[in-house]
C-alpha positions in Angstrom: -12.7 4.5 -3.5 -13.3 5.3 0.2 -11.8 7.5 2.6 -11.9 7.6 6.2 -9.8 10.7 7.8 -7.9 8.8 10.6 -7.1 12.2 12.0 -8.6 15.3 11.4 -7.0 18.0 13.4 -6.0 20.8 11.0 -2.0 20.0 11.5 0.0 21.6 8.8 1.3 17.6 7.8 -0.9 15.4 6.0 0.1 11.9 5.1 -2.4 10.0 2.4 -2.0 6.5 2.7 -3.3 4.2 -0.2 -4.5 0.6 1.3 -3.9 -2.3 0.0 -6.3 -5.4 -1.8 -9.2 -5.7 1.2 -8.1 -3.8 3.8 -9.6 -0.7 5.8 -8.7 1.4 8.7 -9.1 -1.4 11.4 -5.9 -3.1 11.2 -3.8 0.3 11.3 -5.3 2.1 14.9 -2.0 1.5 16.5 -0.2 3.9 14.8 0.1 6.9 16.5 -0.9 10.2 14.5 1.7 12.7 15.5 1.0 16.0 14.3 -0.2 14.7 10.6 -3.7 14.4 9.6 -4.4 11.3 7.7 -6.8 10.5 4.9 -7.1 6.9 4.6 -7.5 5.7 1.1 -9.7 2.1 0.6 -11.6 -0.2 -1.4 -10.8 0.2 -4.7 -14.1 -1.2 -6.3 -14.4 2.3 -8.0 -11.3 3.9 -8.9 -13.1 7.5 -8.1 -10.6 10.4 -7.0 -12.7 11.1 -2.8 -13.6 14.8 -2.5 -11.6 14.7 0.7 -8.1 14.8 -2.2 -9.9 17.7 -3.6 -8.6 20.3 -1.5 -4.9 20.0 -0.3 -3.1 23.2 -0.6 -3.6 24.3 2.9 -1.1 22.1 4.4 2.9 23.3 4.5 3.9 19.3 4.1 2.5 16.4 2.2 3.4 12.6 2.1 2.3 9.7 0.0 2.7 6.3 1.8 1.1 3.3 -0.9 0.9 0.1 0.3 0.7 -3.2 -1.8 -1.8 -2.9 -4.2 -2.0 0.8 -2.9 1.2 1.3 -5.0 -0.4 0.9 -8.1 -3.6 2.9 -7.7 -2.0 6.0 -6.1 0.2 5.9 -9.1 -2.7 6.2 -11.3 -3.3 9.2 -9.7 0.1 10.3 -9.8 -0.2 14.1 -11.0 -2.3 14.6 -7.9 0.7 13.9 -6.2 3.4 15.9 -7.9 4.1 18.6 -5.6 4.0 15.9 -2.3 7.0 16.3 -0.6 8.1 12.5 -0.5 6.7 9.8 -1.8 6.5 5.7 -0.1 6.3 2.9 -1.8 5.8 0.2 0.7 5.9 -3.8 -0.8 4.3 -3.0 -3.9 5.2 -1.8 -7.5 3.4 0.2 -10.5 2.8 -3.5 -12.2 1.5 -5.4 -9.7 0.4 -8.8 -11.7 3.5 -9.2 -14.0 5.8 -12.6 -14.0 8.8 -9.7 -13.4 7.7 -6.9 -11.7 4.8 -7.8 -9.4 2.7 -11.1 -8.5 3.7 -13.7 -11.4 0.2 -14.1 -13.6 -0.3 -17.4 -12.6 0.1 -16.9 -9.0 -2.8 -13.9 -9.0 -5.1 -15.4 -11.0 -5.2 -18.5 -8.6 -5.8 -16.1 -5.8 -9.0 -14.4 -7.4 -10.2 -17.7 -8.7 -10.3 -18.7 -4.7 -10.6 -15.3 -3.4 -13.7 -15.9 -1.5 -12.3 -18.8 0.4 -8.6 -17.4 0.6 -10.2 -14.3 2.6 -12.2 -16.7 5.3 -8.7 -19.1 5.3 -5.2 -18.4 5.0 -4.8 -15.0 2.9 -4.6 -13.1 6.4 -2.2 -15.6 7.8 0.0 -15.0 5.2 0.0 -11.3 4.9 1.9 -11.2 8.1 5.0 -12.6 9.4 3.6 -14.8 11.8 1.8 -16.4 14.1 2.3 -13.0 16.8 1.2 -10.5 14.2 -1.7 -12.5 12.7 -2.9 -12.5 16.6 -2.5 -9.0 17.2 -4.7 -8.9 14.0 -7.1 -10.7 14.9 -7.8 -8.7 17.6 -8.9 -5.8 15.1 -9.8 -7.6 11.8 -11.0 -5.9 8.5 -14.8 -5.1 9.0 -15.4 -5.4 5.4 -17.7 -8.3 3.7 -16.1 -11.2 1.5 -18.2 -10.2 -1.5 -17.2 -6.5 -1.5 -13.7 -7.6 -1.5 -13.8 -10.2 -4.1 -15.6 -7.8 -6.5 -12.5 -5.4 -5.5 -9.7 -7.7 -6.8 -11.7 -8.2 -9.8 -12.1 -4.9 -10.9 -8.5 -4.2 -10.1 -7.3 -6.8 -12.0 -9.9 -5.7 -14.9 -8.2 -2.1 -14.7 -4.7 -3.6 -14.5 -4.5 -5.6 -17.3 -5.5 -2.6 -19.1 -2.1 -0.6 -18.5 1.4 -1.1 -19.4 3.3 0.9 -16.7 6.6 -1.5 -17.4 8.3 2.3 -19.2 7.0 4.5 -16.7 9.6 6.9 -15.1 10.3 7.1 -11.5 7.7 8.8 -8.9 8.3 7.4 -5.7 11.0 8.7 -4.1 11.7 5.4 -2.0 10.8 1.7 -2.0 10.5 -0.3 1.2 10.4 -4.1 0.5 10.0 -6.9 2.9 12.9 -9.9 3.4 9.4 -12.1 4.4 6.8 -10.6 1.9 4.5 -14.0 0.9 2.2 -11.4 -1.3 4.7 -10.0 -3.9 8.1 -11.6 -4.6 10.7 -9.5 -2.9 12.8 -9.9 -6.1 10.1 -9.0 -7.9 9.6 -5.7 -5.9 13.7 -4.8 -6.1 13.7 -5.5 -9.8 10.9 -3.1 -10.4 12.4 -0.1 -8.5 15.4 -0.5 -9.7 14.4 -0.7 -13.1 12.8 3.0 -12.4 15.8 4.2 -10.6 13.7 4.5 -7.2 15.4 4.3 -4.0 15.4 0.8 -1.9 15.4 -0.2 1.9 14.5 -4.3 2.9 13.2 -4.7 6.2 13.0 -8.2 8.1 9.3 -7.8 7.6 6.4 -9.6 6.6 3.7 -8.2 3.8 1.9 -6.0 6.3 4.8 -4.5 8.1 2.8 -1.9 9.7 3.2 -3.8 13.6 6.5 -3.2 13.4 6.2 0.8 13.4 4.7 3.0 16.2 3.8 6.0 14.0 3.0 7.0 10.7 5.7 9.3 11.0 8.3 6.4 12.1 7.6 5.5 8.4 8.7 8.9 6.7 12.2 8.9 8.6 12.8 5.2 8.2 13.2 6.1 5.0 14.8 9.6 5.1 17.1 8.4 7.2 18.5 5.1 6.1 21.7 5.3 4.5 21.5 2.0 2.9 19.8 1.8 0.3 19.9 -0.3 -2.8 
């Protein structure tokens, strides 16, 4: 794993963020900071714990935001996480290939079969809503090659078939799953946080919902603050 520090300014707050499948920083520099340092987890070809996780214990406030396929690596780090004051799980689920829980089996394997050509075609386009936020993508695209981030989906889908997380207990302490996700069934999503007893909020979103924020923070009170939940 890699991990870029998207602010580094010795704030008491520090938010981790887990990426999802083939991203980087590039596509998040709109969000504003506010007061929280941010380590920006990526590029899972090596599930290896970053030295910058090493040392947290200095900050009065810690928060967990995962993202897609984020959801399910952070939770494999899950004890490094325990004492995190809140915990986001944002259109993604502890099971992420499974027909009931994440992307049916059928449906994923397709996609890393033609991962190579999905990436230079239409796997962008349909991470987004549409045709606005793909632009305003565009404009500040993943810098990463094609080949790192095929051999990423292989070796996550190597470490995923591996587990059997369908029993696990709760550990995020809220879900927030998109009306418009075209990556992960949003029925899918709701049935796997319910089945662990984790909070819910559905957003008119698209799979990347990240455009329709204007800080990290924005993301923590969204949802600490909405009352309802499923």
């Amino acid at each position: 794993m890699k991990c870029c520090q998207l602010n580094k300014q010795n704030n008491k707050n520090l938010i981790v963020f887990f990426a999802g499948w083939s991203f980087d920083e590039k596509p998040f520099g709109k969000l504003v900071c506010d007061g929280f340092d941010i380590l920006f987890i990526y590029d899972y070809n090596e599930l290896n714990l970053p030295k910058e996780l090493e040392n947290l214990q200095n900050y009065e406030h810690k928060y967990l935001l995962a993202w897609s396929m984020g959801v399910f690596v952070a939770y494999e780090f899950r004890k490094l996480f325990e004492d995190f004051d809140y915990k986001i799980a944002i259109n993604g689920t502890i099971t992420p290939v499974d027909n009931e829980f994440g992307i049916p089996v059928k449906m994923f394997e397709l996609t890393l079969k033609h991962a190579a050509t999905g990436l230079a075609g239409k796997f962008y386009q349909n991470v987004f809503k549409n045709s606005e936020e793909f632009e305003m993508y565009s404009k500040t695209p993943v810098r990463r090659t094609i080949e790192n981030r095929v051999s990423e989906l292989e070796n996550l889908y190597n470490i995923i078939k591996m587990k059997d997380y369908k029993k696990a207990e709760s550990f995020y302490d809220c879900a927030i799953v998109s009306d418009f996700d075209k990556i992960i069934p949003p029925k899918n999503q709701i049935a796997s946080h319910q089945k662990n007893n984790e909070p819910i909020i559905t957003l008119p979103f698209g799979h990347f919902p990240f455009y329709n924020f204007t800080s990290w923070s924005e993301i923590i009170k969204c949802c600490q603050t909405t009352k309802n939940h499923i």
